[in-house]
C-alpha positions in Angstrom: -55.7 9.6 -80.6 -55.0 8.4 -77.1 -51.7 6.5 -76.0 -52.1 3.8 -74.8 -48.9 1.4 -74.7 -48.9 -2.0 -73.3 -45.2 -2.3 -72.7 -44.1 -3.5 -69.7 -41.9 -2.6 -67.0 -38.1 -2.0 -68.7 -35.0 -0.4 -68.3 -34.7 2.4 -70.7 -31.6 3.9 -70.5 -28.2 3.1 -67.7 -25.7 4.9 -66.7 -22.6 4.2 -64.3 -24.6 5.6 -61.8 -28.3 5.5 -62.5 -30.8 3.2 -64.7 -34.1 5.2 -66.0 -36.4 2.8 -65.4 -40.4 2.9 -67.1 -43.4 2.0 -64.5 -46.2 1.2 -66.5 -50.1 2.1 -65.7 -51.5 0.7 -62.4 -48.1 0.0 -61.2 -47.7 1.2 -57.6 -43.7 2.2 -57.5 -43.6 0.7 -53.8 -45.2 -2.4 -53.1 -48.6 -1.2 -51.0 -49.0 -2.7 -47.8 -52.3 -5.4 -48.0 -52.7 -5.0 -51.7 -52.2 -7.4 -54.5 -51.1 -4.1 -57.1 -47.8 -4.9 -58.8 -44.8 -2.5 -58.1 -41.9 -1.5 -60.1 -40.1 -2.4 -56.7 -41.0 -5.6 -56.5 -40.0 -6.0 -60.8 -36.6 -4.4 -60.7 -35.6 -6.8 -57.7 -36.4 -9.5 -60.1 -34.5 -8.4 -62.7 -31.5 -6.4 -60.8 -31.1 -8.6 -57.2 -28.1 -6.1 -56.4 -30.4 -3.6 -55.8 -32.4 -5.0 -52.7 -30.5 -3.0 -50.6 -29.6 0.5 -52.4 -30.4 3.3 -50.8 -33.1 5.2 -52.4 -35.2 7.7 -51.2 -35.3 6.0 -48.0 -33.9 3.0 -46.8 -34.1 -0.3 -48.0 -35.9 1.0 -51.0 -34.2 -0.7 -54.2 -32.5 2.9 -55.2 -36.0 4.3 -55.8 -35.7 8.0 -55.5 -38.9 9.2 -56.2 -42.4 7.7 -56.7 -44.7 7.7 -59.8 -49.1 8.2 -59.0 -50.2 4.5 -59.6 -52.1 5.6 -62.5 -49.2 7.7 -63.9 -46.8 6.1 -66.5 -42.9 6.4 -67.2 -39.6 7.1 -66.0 -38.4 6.9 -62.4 -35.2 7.5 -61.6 -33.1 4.4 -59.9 -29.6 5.0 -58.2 -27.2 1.9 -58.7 -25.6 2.9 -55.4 -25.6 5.2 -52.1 -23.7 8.0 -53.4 -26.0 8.3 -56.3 -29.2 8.2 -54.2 -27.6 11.0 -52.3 -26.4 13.4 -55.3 -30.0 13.2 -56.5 -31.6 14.3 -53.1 -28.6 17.1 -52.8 -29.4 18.2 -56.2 -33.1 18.3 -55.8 -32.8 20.3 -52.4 -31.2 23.2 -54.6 -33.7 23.2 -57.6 -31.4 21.5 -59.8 -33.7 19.1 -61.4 -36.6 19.6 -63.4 -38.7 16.4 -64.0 -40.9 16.5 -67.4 -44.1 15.3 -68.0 -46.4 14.9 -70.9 -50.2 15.4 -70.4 -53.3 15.4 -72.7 -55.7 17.7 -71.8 -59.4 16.7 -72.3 -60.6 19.5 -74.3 -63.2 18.6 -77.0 -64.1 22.2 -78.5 -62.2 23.8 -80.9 -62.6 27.4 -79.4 -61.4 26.2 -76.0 -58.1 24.1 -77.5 -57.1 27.9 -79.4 -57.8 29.6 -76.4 -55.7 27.5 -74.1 -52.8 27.5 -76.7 -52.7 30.8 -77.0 -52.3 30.9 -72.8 -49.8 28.5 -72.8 -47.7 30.4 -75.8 -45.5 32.4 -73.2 -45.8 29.2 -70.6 -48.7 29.0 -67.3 -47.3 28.9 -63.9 -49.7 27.2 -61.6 -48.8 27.4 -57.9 -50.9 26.1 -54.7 -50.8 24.0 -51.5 -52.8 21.1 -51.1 -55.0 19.2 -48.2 -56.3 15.8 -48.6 -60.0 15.5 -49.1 -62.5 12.2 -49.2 -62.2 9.2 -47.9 -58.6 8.2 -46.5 -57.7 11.6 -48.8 -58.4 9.6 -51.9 -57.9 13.1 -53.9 -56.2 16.5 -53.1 -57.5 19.8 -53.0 -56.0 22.6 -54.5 -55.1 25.6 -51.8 -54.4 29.3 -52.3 -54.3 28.4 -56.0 -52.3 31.1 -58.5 -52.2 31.0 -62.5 -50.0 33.4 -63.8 -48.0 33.3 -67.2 -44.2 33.1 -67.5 -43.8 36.7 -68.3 -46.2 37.9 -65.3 -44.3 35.7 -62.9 -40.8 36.9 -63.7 -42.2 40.9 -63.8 -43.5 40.0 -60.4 -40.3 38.3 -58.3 -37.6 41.2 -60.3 -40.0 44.2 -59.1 -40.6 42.7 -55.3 -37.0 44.3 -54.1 -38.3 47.6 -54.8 -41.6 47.7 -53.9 -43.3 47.8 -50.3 -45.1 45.2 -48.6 -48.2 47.3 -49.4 -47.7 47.8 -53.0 -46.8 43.3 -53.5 -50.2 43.0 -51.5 -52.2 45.4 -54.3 -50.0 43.8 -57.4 -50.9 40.0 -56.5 -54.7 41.1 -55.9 -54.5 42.7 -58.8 -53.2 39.3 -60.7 -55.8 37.2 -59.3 -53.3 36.4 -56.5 -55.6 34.3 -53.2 -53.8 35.7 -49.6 -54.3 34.1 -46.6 -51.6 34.2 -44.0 -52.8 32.0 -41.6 -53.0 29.0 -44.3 -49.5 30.3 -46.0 -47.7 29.9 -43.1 -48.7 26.2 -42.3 -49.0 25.0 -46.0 -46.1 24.2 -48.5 -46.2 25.9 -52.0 -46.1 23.5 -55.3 -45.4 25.1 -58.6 -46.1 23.5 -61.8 -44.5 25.1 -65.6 -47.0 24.4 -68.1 -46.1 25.0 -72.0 -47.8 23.4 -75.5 -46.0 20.9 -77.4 -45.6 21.7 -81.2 -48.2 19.4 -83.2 -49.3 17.6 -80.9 -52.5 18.2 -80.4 -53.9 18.6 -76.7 -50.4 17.2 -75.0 -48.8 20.1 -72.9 -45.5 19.5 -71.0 -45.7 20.3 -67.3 -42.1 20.6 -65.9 -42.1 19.9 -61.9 -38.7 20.3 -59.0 -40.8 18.9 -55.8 -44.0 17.3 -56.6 -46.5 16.4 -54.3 -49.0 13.8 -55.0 -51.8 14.1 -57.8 -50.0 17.7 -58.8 -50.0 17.9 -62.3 -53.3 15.9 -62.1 -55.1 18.9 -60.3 -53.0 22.2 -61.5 -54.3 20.8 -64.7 -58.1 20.6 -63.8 -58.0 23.6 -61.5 -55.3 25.7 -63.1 -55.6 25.3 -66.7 -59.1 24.2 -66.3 -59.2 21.4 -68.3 -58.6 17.7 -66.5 -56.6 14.9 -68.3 -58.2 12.6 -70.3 -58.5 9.2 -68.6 -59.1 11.1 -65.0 -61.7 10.0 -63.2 -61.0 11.8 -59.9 -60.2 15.6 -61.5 -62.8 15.2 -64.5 -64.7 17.8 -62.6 -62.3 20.1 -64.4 -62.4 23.9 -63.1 -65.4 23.8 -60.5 -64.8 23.3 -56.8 -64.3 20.4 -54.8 -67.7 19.4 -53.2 -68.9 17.3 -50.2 -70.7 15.0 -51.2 -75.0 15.6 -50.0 -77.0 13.5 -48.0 -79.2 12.0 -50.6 -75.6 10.8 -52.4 -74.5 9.2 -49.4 -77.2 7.1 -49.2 -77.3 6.2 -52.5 -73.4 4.9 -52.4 -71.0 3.1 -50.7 -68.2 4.5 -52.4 -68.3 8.1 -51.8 -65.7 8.8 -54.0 -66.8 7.6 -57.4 -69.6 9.9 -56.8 -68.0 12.9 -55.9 -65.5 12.2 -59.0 -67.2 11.1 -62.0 -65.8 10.2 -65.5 -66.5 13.0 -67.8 -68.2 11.3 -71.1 -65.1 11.9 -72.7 -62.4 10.1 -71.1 -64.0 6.5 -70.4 -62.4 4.3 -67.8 -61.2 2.3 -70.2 -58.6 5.0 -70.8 -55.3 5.2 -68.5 -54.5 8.1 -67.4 -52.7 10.1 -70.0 -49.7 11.3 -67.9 -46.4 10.3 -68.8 -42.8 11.2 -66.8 -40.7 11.2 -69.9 -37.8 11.9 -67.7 -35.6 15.3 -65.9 -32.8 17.6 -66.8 -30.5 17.2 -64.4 -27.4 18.6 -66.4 -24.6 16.9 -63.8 -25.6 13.8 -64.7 -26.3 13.9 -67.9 -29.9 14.1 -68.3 -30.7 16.4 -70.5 -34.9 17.3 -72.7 -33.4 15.9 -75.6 -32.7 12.3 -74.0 -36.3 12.7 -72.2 -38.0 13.2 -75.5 -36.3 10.4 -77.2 -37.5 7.8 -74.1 -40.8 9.3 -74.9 -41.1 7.8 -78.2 -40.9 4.4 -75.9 -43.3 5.0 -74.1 -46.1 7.2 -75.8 
């Protein structure tokens, strides 16, 4: 059972300050410079003409305050005015808002789907950098990646007061931890809370503060090991990114499909199932319970 709504862009929910607005599959959230892909930009100017000239993440973007993947579906967050835009980025600076997504893994034997709950009972915390990769960085790559559970994690950070630079160095290699100073140092660190969802099959929630672009996609194929179903760049699931040989390159223009193929499981006539079914962000009112009832919208 895949979702696959054909709804189109909407207004969801509205506050005084906010509207919770759904982007559908293939939207772009911005309009893209030289291409003829529809953006919820470009919709909610239609339908709300007052916004034009809202701040939103930047300037002179509608209230926009964060971007959905083209091929990701659901809510993004739309402040009605400055102020608002600027609460949100104030309360995102200090960790205040967790966005939360639903994602079908694309896991086809029984075994593996036990396994993986099991893992996910006490929650998985996937962490890494990223570096673009392929042409014009089509896809990211996964750097310095670290899969721990809940439990591990929390052990980890309430013991690293009392222990010596030495003894953290032998805990995290002992965890399966990747070091590298050099790359630390110059990389940002992206964390992504994965936990089951009761009865629903191969759907996890993935809870995210700062995202960067294609996480969930990638901590998901490289962290959990299995990609999402309707990914056609990440189907690879847990092996290594790979250049591309010689003998490929000639065979192909487009470097990319061949480096990321469709597994035989999630055909392209698929979307992507990855859904932003909202945040908690308890100052304004946003709250898991609202998110889940907005997903009943859209999934």
């Amino acid at each position: 059972m895949f979702a696959t709504p054909h709804i189109p862009a909407q207004i969801l929910y509205e506050t005084d300050d906010y509207l919770l607005c759904y982007k559908p599959h293939s939207y772009a959230t911005l309009p893209l410079s030289g291409s003829a892909v529809p953006s919820l930009f470009d919709w909610l100017i239609e339908v709300r003409p007052e916004q034009r000239d809202v701040l939103g993440y930047r300037e002179g973007e509608a209230g926009i305050v964060y971007r959905l993947d083209n091929d990701t579906a659901g809510i993004v967050l739309v402040a009605k005015h400055a102020e608002a835009a600027r609460a949100y980025r104030e309360a995102q600076d200090a960790g205040a808002i967790d966005k939360i997504y639903l994602a079908k893994l694309d896991i086809a034997d029984a075994k593996d789907y036990r396994q993986l709950s099991e893992r996910l009972a006490s929650s998985v915390v996937v962490k890494s950098g990223f570096r673009p990769r392929g042409p014009k960085g089509r896809w990211v790559e996964a750097l310095e990646l670290r899969v721990d559970s809940l439990a591990s994690e929390q052990g980890l950070r309430e013991g690293a007061e009392n222990q010596s630079p030495e003894a953290l160095e032998q805990g995290a290699e002992a965890m399966g931890i990747a070091r590298n100073a050099r790359t630390q140092a110059h990389s940002k660190r992206y964390t992504t809370h994965f936990s089951s969802v009761a009865g629903e099959g191969a759907w996890v929630e993935a809870h995210i503060q700062r995202g960067a672009r294609h996480q969930i996609r990638v901590h998901c194929a490289t962290g959990l090991g299995y990609p999402i179903v309707g990914d056609p760049l990440y189907a690879h699931g847990p092996q290594p990114w790979r250049e591309p040989t010689s003998r490929e390159q000639a065979q192909s223009k487009d470097l990319a499909s061949l480096a990321m193929q469709p597994s035989h499981s999630a055909p392209a006539k698929i979307p992507l199932q990855l859904f932003c079914i909202g945040m908690i962000w308890r100052d304004a009112g946003f709250s898991r319970d609202l998110a889940y009832k907005l997903k009943n919208f859209i999934i």
